[in-house]
Backbone as CSV, one residue per row, in Angstrom:
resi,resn,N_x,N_y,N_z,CA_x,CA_y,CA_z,C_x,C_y,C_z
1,UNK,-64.059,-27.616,-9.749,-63.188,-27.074,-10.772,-63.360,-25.570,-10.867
2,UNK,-64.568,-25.043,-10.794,-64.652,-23.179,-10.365,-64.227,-23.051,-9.433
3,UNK,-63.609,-23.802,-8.469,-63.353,-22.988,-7.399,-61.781,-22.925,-7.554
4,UNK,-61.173,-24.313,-8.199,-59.802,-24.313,-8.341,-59.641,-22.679,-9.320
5,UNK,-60.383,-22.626,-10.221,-59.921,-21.473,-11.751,-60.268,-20.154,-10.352
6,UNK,-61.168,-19.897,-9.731,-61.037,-18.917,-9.132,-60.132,-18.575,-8.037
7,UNK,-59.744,-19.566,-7.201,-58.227,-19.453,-6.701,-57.487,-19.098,-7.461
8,UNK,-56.973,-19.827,-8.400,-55.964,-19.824,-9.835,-55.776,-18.246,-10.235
9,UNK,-57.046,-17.648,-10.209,-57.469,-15.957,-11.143,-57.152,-14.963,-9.278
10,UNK,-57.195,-15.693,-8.312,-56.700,-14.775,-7.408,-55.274,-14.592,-7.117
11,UNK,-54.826,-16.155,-7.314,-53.381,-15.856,-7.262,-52.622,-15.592,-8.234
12,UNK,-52.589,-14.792,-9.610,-52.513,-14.592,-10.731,-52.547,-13.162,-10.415
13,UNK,-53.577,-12.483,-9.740,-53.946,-11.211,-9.615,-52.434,-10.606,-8.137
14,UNK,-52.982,-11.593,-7.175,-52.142,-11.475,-6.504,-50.455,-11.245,-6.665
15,UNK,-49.917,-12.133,-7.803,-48.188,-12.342,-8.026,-48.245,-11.023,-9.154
16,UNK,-49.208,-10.574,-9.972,-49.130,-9.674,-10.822,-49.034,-8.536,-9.724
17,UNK,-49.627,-8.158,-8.676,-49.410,-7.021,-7.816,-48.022,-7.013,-7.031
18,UNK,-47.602,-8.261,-6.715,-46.067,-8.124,-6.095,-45.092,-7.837,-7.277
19,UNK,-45.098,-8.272,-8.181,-44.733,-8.247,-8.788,-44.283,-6.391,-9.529
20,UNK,-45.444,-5.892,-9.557,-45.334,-4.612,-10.102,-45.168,-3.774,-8.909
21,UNK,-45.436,-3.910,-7.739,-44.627,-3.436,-6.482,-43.159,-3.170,-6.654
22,UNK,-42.669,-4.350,-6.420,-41.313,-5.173,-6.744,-40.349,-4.082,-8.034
23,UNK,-41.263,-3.647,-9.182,-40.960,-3.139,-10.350,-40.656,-1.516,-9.890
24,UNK,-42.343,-0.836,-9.311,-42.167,0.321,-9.089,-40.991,0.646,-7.891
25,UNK,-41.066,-0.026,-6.830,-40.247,-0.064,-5.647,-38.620,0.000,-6.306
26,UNK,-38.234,-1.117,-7.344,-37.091,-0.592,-7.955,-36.698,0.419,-8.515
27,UNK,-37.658,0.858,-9.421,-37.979,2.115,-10.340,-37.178,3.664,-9.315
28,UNK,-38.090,3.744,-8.316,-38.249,4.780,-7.363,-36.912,4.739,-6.656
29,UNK,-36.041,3.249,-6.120,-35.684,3.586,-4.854,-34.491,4.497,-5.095
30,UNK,-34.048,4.770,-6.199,-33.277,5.836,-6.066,-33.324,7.679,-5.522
31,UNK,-34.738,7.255,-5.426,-35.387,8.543,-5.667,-35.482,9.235,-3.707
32,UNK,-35.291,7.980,-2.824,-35.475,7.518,-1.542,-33.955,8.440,-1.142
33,UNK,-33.881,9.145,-0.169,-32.676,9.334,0.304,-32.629,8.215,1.396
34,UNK,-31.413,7.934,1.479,-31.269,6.944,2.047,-30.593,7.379,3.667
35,UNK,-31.024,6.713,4.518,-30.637,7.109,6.307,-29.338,6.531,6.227
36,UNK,-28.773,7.715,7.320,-27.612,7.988,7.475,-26.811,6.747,8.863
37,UNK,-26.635,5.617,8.680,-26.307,4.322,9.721,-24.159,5.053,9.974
38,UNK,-23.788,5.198,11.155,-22.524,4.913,10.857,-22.170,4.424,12.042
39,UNK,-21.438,2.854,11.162,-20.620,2.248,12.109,-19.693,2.059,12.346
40,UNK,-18.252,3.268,12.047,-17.669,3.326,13.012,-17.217,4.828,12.466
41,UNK,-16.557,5.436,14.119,-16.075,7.237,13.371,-15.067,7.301,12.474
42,UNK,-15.042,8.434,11.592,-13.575,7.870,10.636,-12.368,8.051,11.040
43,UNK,-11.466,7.643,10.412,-9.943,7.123,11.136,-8.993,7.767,10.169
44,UNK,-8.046,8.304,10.635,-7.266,8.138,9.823,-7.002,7.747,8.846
45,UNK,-6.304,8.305,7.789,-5.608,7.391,6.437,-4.381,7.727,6.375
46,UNK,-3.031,7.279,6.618,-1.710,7.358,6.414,-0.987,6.161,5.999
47,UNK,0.134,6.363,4.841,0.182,5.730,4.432,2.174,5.906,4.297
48,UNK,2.992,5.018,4.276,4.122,5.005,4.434,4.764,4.160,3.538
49,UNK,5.476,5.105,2.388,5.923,4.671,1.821,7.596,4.015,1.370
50,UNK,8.433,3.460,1.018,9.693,3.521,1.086,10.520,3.960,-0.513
51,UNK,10.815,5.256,-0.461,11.094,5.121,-1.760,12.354,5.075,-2.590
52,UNK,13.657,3.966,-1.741,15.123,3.780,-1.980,14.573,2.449,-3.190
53,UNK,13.282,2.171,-2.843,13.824,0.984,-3.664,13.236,-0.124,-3.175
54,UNK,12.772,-1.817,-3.645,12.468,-2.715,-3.142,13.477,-3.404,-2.692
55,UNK,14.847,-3.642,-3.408,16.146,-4.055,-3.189,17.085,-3.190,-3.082
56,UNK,17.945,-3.589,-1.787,19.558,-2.838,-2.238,20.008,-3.907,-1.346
57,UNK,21.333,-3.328,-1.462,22.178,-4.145,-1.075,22.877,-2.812,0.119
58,UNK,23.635,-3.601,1.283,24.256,-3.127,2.088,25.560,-3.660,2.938
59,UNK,26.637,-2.901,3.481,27.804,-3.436,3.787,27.569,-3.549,5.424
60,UNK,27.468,-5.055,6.237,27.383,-4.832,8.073,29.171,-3.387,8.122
61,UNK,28.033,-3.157,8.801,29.211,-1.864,9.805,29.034,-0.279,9.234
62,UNK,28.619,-0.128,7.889,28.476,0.761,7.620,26.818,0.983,7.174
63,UNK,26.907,2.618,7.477,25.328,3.070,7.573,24.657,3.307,6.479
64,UNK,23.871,2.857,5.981,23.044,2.922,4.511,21.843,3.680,5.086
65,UNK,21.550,5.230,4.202,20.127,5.543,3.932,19.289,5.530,3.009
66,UNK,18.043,5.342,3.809,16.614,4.997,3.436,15.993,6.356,2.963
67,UNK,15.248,6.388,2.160,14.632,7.399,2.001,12.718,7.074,1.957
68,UNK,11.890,7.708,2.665,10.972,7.525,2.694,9.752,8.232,2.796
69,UNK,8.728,7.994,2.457,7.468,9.293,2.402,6.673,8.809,3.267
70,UNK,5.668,9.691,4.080,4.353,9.387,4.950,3.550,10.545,4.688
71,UNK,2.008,10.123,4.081,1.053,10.580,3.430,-0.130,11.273,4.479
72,UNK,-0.757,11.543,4.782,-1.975,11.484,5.311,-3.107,11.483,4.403
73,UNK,-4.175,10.040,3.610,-4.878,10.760,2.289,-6.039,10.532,3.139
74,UNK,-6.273,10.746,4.654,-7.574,11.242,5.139,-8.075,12.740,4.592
75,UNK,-9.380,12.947,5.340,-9.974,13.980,5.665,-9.197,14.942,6.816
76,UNK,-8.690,14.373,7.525,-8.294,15.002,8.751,-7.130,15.210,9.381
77,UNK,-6.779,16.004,9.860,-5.053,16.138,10.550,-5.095,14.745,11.362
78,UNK,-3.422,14.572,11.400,-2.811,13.504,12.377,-2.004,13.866,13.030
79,UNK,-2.090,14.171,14.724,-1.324,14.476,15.665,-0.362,12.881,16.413
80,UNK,0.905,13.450,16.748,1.696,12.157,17.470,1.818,11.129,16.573
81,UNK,2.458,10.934,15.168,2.779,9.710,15.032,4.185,9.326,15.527
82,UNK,4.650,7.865,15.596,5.576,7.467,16.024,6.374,6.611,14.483
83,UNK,7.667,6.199,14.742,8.132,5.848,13.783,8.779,4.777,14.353
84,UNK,8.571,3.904,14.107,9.086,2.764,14.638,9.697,1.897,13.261
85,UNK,10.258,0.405,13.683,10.823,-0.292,12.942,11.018,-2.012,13.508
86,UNK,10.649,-2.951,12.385,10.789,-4.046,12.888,11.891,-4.392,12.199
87,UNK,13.004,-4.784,12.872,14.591,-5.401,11.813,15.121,-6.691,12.486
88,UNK,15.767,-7.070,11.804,16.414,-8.476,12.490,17.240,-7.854,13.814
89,UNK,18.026,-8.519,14.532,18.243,-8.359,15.630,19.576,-7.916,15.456
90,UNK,19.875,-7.332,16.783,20.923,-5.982,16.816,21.134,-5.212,15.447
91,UNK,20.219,-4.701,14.797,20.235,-4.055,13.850,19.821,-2.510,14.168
92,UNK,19.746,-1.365,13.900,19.575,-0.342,14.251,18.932,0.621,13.252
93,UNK,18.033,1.509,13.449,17.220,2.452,12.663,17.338,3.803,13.448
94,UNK,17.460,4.777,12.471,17.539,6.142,13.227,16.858,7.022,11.944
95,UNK,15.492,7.520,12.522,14.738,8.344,11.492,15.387,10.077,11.775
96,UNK,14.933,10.156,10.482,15.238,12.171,10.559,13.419,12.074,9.974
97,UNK,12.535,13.016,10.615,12.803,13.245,12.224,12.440,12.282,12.665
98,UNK,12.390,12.396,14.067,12.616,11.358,14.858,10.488,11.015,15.185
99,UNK,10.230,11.970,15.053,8.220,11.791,15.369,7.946,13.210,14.702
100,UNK,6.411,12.484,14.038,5.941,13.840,13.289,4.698,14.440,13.894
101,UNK,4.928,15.708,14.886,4.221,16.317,15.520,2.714,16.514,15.153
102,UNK,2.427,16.852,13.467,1.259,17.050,13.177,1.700,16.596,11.917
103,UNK,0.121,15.896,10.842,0.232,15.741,9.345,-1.026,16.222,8.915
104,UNK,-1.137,17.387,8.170,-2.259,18.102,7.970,-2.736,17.175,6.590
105,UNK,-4.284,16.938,6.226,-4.577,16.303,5.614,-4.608,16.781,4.075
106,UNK,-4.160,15.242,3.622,-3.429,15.520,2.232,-2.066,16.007,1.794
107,UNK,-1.549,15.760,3.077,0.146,16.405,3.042,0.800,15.001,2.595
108,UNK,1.832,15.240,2.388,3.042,14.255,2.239,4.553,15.214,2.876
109,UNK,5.113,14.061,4.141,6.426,14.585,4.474,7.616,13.842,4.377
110,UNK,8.646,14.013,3.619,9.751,13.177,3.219,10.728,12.721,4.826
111,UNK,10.981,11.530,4.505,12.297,10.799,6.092,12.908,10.435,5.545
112,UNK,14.191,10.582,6.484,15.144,9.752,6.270,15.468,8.170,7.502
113,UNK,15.625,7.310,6.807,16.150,6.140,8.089,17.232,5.544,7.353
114,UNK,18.254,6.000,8.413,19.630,5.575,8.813,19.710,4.191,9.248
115,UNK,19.762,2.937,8.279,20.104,1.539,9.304,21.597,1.003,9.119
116,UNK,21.875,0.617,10.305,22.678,0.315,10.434,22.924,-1.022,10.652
117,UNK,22.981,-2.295,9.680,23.745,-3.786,10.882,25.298,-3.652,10.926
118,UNK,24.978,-4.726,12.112,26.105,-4.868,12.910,27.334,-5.611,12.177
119,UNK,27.907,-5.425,12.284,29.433,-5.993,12.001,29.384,-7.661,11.554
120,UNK,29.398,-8.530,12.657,29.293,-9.873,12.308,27.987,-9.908,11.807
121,UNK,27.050,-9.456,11.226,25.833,-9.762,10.533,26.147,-10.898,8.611
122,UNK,25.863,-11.917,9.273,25.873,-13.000,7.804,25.458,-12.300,6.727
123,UNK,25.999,-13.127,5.117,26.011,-12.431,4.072,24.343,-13.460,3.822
124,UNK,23.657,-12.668,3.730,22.442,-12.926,3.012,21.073,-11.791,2.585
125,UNK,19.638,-12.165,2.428,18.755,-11.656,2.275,17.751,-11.165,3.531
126,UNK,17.504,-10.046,3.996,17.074,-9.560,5.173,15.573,-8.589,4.441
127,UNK,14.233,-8.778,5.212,13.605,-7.811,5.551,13.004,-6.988,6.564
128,UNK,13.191,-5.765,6.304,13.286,-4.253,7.162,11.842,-3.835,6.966
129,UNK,10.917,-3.785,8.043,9.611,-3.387,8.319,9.661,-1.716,8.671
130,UNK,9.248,-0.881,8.098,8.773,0.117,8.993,7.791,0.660,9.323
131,UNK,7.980,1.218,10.526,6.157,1.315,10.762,6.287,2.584,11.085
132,UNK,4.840,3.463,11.005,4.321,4.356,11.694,3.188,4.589,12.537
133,UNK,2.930,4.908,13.193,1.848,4.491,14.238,1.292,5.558,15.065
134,UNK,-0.246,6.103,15.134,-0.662,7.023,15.837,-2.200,6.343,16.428
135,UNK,-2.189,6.751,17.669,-3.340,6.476,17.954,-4.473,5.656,17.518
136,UNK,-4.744,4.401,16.967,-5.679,3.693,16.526,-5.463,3.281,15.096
137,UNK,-4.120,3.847,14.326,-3.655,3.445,13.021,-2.372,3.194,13.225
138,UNK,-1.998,2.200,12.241,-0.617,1.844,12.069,-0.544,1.190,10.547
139,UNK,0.855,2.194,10.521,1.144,1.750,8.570,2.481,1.293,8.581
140,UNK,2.402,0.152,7.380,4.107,-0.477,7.409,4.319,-0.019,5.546
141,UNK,5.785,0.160,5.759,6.322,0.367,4.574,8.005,-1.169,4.738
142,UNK,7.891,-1.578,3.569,8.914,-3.132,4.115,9.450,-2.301,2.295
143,UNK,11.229,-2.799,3.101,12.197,-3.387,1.920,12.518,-4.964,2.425
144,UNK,13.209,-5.221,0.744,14.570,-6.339,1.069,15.929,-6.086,1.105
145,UNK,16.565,-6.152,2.062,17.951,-5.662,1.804,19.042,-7.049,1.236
146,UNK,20.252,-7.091,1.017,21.066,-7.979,0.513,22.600,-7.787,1.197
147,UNK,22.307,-8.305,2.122,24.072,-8.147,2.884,24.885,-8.958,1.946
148,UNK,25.874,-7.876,1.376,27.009,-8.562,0.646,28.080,-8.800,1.783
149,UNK,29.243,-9.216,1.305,30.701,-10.119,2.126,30.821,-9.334,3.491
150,UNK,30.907,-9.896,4.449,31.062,-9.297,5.661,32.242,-8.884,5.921
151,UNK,33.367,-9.710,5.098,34.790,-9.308,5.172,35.236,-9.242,3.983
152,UNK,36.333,-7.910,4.068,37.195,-8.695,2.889,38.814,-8.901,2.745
153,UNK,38.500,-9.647,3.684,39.745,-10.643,3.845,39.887,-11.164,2.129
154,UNK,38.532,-12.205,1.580,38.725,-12.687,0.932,39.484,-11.990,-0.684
155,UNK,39.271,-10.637,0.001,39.944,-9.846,-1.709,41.392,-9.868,-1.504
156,UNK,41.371,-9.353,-0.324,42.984,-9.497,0.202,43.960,-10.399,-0.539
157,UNK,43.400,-11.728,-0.743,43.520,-12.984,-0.609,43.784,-13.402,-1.932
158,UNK,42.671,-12.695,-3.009,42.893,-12.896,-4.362,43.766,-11.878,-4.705
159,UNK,43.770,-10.457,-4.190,44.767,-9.644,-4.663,46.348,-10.226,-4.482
160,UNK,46.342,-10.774,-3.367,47.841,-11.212,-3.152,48.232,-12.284,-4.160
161,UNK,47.094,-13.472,-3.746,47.586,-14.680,-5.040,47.917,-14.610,-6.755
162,UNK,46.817,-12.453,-6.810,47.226,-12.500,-8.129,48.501,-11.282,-8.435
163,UNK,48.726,-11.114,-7.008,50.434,-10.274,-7.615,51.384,-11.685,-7.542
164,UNK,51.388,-12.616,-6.631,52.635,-13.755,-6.500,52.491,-13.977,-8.174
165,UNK,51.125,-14.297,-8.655,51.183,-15.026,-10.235,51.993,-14.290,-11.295
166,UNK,51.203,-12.988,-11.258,52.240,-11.907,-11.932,54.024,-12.130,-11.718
167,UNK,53.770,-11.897,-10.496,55.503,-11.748,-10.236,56.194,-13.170,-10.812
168,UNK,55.434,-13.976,-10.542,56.223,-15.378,-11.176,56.030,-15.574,-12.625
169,UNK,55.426,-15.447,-13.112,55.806,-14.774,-14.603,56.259,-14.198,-14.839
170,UNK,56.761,-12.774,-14.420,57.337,-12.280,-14.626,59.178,-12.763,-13.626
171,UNK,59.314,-13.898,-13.558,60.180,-14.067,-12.638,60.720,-15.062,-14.262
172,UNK,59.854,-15.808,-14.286,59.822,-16.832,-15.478,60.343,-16.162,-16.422
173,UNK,59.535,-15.617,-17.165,60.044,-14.901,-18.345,62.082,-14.112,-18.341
174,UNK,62.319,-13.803,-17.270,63.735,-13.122,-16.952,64.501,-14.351,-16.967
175,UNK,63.814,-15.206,-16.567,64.973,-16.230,-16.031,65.241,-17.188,-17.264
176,UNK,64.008,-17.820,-18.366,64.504,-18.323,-19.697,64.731,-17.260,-20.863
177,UNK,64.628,-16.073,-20.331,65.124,-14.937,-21.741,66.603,-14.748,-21.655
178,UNK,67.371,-15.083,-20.596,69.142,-14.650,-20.292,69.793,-15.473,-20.912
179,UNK,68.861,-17.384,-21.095,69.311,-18.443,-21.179,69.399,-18.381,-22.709
């Protein structure tokens, strides 16, 4: 039984010393500059924004512009980006400008993109990706667009049915007012 209480009084002594290790070691480690590990070099930050809007609406055949911003909120210039675009098919994008030679850091430079769908393009809900892309980064800026009537035949159609109505009322009215 002394030998158990004197184990007992060593490991007592013992967890009280990790223990206040543990305490001071917290205390201090601020005090530690800490080594410099880096795993990976820094990159770019650009960022592409669209700023017409989350929705619009657009007519196939005629050209609707986009208006849009690209940021750089790195540290560092960005040489060669590209401007690209993901759209439904036979659809068309034309940026002003066309590639941005340099983006000095912390700049912002305003675009324009010109899209265009095509003619027979169905009346529905479409999204328009755009991208920008330089060397080891790539940023998307996305709308939704809303193709309204592809034709309008169909106004044609109500305009005419609603002059015949007119006129026949007014055909009506002449013809029991004489009587």
């Amino acid at each position: 039984m002394n030998k158990f209480i004197t184990n007992f009084k060593t490991y007592r002594m013992l967890a009280g010393l990790v223990c206040a290790a543990l305490l001071f070691g917290s205390m201090f480690s601020g005090l530690v500059l800490p080594s410099r590990v880096t795993a990976q070099t820094e990159q770019p930050d650009i960022f592409l924004y669209v700023l017409s809007g989350y929705y619009m609406e657009i007519i196939p055949g005629e050209p609707e512009t986009l208006y849009l911003e690209i940021e750089n909120a790195g540290t560092q210039g960005i040489s060669g980006i590209d401007l690209l675009a993901d759209l439904p098919e036979n659809w068309t994008v034309e940026y002003t400008p066309i590639s941005i030679p340099y983006l000095g850091a912390g700049q912002r430079i305003p675009l324009e993109a010109v899209v265009l769908a095509p003619e027979n393009t169905s009346r529905g809900e479409y999204n328009l990706v755009f991208i920008a892309e330089t060397a080891g980064t790539r940023t998307f800026g996305s709308t939704a667009v809303l193709v309204r009537d592809t034709s309008g035949l169909w106004q044609w159609v109500g305009l005419g049915l609603g002059l015949v109505m007119i006129g026949g009322f007014i055909l009506f009215y002449r013809h029991f007012n004489r009587n």
